[in-house]
C-alpha positions in Angstrom: 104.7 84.9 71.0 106.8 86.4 74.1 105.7 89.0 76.0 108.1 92.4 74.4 109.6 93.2 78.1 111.2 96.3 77.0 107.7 97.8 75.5 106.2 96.9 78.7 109.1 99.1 80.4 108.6 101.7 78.1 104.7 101.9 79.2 105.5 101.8 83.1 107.7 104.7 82.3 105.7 106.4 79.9 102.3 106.2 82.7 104.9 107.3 85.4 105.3 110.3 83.2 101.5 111.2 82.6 100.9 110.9 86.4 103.5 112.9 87.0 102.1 115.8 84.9 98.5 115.6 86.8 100.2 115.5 90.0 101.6 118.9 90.6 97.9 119.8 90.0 96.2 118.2 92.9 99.2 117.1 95.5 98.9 116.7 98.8 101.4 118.1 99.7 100.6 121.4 98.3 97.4 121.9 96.3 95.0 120.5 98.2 96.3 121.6 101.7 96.4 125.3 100.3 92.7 124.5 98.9 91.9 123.9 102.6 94.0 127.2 103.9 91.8 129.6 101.7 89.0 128.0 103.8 90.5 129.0 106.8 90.3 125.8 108.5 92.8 124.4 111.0 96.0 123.1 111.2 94.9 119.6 112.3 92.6 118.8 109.4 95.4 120.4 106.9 97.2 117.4 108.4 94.5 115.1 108.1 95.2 115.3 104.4 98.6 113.6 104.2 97.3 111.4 106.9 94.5 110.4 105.1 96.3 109.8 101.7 99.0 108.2 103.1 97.1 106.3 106.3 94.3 105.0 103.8 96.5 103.5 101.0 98.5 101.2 103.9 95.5 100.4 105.3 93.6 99.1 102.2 96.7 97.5 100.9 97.0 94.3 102.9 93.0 94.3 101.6 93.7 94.7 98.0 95.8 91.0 98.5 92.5 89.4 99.5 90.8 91.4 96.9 92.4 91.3 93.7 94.2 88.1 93.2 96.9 87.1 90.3 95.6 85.8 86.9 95.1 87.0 83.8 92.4 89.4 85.4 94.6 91.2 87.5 95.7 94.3 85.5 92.2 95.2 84.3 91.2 95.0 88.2 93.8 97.6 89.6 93.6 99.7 86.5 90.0 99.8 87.3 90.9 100.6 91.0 92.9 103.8 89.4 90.0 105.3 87.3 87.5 104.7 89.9 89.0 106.8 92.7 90.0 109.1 89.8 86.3 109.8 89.5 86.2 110.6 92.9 88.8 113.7 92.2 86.2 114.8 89.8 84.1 115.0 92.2 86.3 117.2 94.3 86.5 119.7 91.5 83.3 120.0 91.0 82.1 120.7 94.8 85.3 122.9 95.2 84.2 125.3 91.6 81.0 125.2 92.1 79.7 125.5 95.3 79.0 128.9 97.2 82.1 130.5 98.5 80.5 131.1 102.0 79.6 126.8 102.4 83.0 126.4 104.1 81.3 123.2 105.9 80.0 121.7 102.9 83.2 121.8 101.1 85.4 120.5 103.8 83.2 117.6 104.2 82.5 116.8 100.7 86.7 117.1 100.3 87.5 114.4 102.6 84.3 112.5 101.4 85.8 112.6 97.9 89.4 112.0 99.4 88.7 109.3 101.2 87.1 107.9 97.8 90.0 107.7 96.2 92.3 106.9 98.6 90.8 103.9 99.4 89.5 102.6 95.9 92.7 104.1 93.9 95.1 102.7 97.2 94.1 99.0 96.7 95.7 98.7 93.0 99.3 99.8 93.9 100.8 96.3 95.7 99.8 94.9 92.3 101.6 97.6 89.8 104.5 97.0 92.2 104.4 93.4 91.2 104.1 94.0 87.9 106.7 96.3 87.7 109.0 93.8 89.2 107.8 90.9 86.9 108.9 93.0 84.0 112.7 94.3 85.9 114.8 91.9 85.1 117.6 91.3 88.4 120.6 93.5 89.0 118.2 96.5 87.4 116.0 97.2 90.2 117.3 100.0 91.8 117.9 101.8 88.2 114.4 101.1 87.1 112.7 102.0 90.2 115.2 105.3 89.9 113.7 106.0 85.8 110.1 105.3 87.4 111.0 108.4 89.5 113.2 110.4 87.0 110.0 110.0 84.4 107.4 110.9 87.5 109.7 114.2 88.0 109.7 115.6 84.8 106.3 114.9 84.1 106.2 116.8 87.7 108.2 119.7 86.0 106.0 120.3 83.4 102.4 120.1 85.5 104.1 122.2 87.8 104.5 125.0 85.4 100.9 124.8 84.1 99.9 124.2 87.8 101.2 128.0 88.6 99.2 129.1 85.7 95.8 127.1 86.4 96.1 128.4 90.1 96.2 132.0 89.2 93.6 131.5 86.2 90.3 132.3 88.8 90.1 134.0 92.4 90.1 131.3 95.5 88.3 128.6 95.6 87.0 128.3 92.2 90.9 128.2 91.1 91.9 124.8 93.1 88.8 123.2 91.5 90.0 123.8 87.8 93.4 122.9 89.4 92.1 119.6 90.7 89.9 118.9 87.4 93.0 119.5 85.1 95.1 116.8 87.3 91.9 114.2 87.5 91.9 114.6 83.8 95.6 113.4 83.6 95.8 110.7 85.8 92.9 109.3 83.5 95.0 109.1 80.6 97.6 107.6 82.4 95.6 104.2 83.0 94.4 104.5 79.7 97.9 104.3 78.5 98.8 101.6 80.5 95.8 99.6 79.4 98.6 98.7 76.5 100.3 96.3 79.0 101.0 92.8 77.9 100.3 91.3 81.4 101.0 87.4 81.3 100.2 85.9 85.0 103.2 84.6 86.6 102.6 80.9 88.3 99.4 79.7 89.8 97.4 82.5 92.0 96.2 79.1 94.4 93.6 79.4 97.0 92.3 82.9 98.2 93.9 83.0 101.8 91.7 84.1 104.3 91.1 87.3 105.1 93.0 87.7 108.5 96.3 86.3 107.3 96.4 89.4 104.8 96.4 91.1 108.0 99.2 89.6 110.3 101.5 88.7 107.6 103.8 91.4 108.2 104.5 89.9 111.2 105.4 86.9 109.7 107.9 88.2 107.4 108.9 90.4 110.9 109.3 87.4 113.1 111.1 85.4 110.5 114.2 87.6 109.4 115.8 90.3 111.8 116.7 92.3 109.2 112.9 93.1 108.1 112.2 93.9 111.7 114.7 96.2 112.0 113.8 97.9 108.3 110.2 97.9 109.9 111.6 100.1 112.9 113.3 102.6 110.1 110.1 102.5 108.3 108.3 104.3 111.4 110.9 106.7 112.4 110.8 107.9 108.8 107.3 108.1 108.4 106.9 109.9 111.6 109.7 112.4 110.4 107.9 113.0 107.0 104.7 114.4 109.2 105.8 117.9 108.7 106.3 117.8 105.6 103.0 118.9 104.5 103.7 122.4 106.3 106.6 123.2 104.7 104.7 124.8 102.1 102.8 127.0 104.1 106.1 128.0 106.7 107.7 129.3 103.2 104.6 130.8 102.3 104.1 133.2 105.6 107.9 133.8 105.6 107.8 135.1 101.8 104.8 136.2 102.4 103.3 134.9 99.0 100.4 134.2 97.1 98.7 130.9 95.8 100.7 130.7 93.0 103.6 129.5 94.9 102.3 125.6 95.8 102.9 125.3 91.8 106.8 126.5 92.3 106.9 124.2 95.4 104.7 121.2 93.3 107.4 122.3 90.6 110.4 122.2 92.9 109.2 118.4 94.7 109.3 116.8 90.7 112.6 118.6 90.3 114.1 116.7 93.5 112.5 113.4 92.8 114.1 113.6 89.2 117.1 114.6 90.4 118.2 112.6 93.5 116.3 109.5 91.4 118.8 109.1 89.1 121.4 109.2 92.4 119.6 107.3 94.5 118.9 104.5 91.4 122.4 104.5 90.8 123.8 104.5 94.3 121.1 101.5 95.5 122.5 98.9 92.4 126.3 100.0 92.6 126.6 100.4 96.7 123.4 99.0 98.2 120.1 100.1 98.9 120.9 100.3 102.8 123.6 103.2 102.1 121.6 104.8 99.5 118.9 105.0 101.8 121.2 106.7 104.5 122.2 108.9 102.5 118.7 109.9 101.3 117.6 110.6 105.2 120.6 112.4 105.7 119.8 115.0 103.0 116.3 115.2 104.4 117.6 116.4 108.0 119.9 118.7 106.3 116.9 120.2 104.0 114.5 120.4 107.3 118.1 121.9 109.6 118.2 124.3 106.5 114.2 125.2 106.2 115.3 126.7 109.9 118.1 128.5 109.6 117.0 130.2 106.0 115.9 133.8 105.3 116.0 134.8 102.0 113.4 133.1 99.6 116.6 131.5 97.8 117.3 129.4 100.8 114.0 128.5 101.8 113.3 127.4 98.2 116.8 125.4 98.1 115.8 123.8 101.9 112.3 123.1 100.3 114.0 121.2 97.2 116.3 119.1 99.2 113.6 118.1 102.0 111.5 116.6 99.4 114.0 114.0 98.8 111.9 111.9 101.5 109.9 111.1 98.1 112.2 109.5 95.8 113.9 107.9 99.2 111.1 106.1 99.8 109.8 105.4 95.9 113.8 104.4 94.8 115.3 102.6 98.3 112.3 101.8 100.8 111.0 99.3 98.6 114.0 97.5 97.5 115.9 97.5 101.0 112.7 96.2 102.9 112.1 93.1 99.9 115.7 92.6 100.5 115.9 92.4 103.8 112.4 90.5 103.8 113.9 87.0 102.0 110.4 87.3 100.6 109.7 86.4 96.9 106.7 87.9 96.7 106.9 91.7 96.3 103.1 92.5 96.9 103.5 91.1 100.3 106.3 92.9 101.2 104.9 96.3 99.6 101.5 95.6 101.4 103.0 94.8 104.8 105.3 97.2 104.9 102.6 99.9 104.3 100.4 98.3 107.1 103.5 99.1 109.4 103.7 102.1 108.2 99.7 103.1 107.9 99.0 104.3 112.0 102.1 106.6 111.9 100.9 108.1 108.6 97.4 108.4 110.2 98.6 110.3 113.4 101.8 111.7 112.4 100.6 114.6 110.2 97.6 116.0 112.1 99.4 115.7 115.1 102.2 117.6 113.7 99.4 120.6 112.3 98.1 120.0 116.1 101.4 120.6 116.9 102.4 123.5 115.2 99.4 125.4 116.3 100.6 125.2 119.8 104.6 125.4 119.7 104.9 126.4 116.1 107.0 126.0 112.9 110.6 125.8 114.0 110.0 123.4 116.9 108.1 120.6 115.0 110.3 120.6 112.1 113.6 120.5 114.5 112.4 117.2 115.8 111.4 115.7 112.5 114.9 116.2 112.1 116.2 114.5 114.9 113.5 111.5 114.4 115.5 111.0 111.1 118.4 111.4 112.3 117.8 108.1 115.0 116.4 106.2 112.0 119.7 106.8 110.2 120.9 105.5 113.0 119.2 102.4 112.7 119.6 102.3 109.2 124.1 101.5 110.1 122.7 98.3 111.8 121.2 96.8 108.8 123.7 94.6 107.2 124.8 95.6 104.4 124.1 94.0 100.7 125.3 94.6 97.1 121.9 94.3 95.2 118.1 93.3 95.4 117.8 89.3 95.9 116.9 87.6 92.4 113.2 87.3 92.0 112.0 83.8 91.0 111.0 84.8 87.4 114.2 86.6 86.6 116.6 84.3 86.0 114.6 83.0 82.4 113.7 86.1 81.3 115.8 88.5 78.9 114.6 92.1 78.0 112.3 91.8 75.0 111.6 87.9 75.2 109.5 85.6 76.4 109.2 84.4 80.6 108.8 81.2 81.2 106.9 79.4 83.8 108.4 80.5 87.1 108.2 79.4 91.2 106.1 81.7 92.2 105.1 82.6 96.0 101.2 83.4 97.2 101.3 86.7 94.7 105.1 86.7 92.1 
């Protein structure tokens, strides 16, 4: 029988929508540098956080293509990749509930001990639930399925943000970020649980492993060979570097309302309410007008959130600047991935996903402590006024790609239909 195509949609969704709910509860973005800030620790290793998630998961990627190969064995492998570094969250929680308030040094290092865990075991299974997810898209959907992935990842986002508020308020600091960070473990566990459903059927022949180095430099081959990629890989850095910030936006609207813990769970709250919403736009815009000018437009919006953080007062505003500067997520999540395999000629989409996060991987090392480094010495208002104009010259960039009505066919699409069976396909070194 056929793999059901339209079941296997539902369950991409449906584990989108249960990571979504744990996420709010242990973000990066939020949670976990607040967990650090009621340590008192510096700006530079609240950056290190970001860095670290972000950094780690481009770096291993171009591994995981040596590591875990196509076949019948490859969904059990990155599923296991997912649970493994979940276990390494657990670990967080426990360290962060349970040891003594006054072993600041022990809890830092055990943190990014446990961080690193997962980032690096958990990093190595996304190029392949990209590929998957593509395998089971069929063409001219792309954009609007990549846009439902983050519409179903928002409102799960909605609804662990609400709970989030309450688990961060449930016990006094720092026992309350490690019931925070078990409660979101716990989630992301069921999620690959739930995706363990997956009918996976291998497309084409996996061949030889490649060697190890070629996994390495292959983003320069795909650079080298189409213009287009090179230039997408120049946007890819200017954005990343303007997204370094981003991590302190949550604390700038903390000191200037002057709040308490409970407001990382509004911001983790209002970050899954922009993803769902500018999504669905960004979906829609990138299969009707091109993943190029959806793309602009998503950087755009992200100066104007960070031009807005500035200029804001009232907690109205800030909250409002804070909703439309997290928009950098569902850019990158809807249009970075489609625009770069476009522009890439590549039919492979775990190549393209892993080489594009090796470009990416030293600017999301250095970018986000340097920015906390940053801040420290000049301040807010400066650092965020150039990651605005860092994304304003990669919008800039952006105009010079040509522009293109959809995502290239993959090989497998054209003989499969939604809910029927795929036949043999061409397949590159990972379709």
């Amino acid at each position: 029988m056929g793999v059901n195509h339209r079941r296997n949609r539902r369950l991409i969704l449906g584990f989108e929508l249960i990571w979504g709910t744990g996420l709010p509860f242990l973000q990066s973005t939020t949670t976990l540098p607040g967990y650090l800030a009621s340590l008192g620790v510096s700006g530079f290793l609240i950056g290190l956080v970001p860095a670290l998630f972000a950094g780690g998961i481009a770096i291993v990627q171009p591994f995981s293509l040596y590591l875990i190969r196509p076949g019948p064995r490859r969904l059990h492998h990155f599923l296991w990749a997912y649970r493994l570094g979940i276990f390494c969250y657990l670990a967080m929680a426990a360290s962060a509930a349970f040891l003594p308030a006054d072993a600041v040094t022990a809890r830092v290092a055990l943190f990014f001990i446990c961080y690193a865990g997962y980032v690096f075991v958990a990093g190595a299974g996304d190029p392949h639930y990209i590929a998957v997810i593509v395998e089971s898209v069929p063409k001219g959907e792309r954009g609007w399925f990549f846009g439902q992935r983050q519409i179903c990842f928002g409102l799960g986002g909605i609804i662990g943000g609400v709970f989030a508020v309450h688990a961060l308020r449930a016990l006094p600091a720092p026992a309350n970020f490690g019931l925070s960070i078990f409660i979101g473990a716990l989630l992301l566990m069921l999620a690959t649980i739930h995706f363990s459903r997956f009918e996976y059927v291998a497309q084409g022949d996996p061949g030889k492993r490649p060697p190890l180095l070629s996994c390495l430099v292959d983003v320069y081959h795909l650079a080298r060979r189409q213009r287009s990629f090179l230039l997408f890989c120049a946007v890819t850095a200017l954005f990343v570097l303007a997204q370094g910030p981003f991590a302190f936006l949550a604390l700038y609207v903390k000191d200037v309302l002057h709040a308490g813990d409970g407001l990382y769970g509004k911001l983790g709250f209002l970050t899954m309410a922009s993803s769902l919403v500018f999504a669905f736009l960004l979906g829609r815009a990138g299969d009707r007008a091109g993943h190029r000018r959806a793309f602009m437009m998503g950087v755009s919006l992200y100066a104007v959130g960070l031009v807005l953080m500035l200029v804001g007062a009232s907690s109205t505003l800030l909250l409002g600047a804070y909703f439309l500067a997290a928009i950098c997520g569902p850019t990158w999540a809807v249009c970075g991935f489609n625009l770069g395999y476009e522009c890439s000629d590549e039919p492979d989409p775990a190549r393209v996903y892993a080489g594009v996060s090796l470009v990416s991987a030293p600017l999301r090392i250095i970018g986000p402590p340097a920015a906390g480094a940053a801040i420290d010495q000049w301040g807010h208002a400066a650092i965020i006024a150039g990651a605005a104009g860092l994304a304003l010259m990669a919008l800039l960039i952006l105009a010079l790609l040509p522009a293109r009505k959809a995502v290239r066919e993959h090989p497998g699409d054209a003989s499969r239909e939604p809910g029927g069976a795929s036949q043999p396909a061409r397949a590159g070194r990972r379709a």
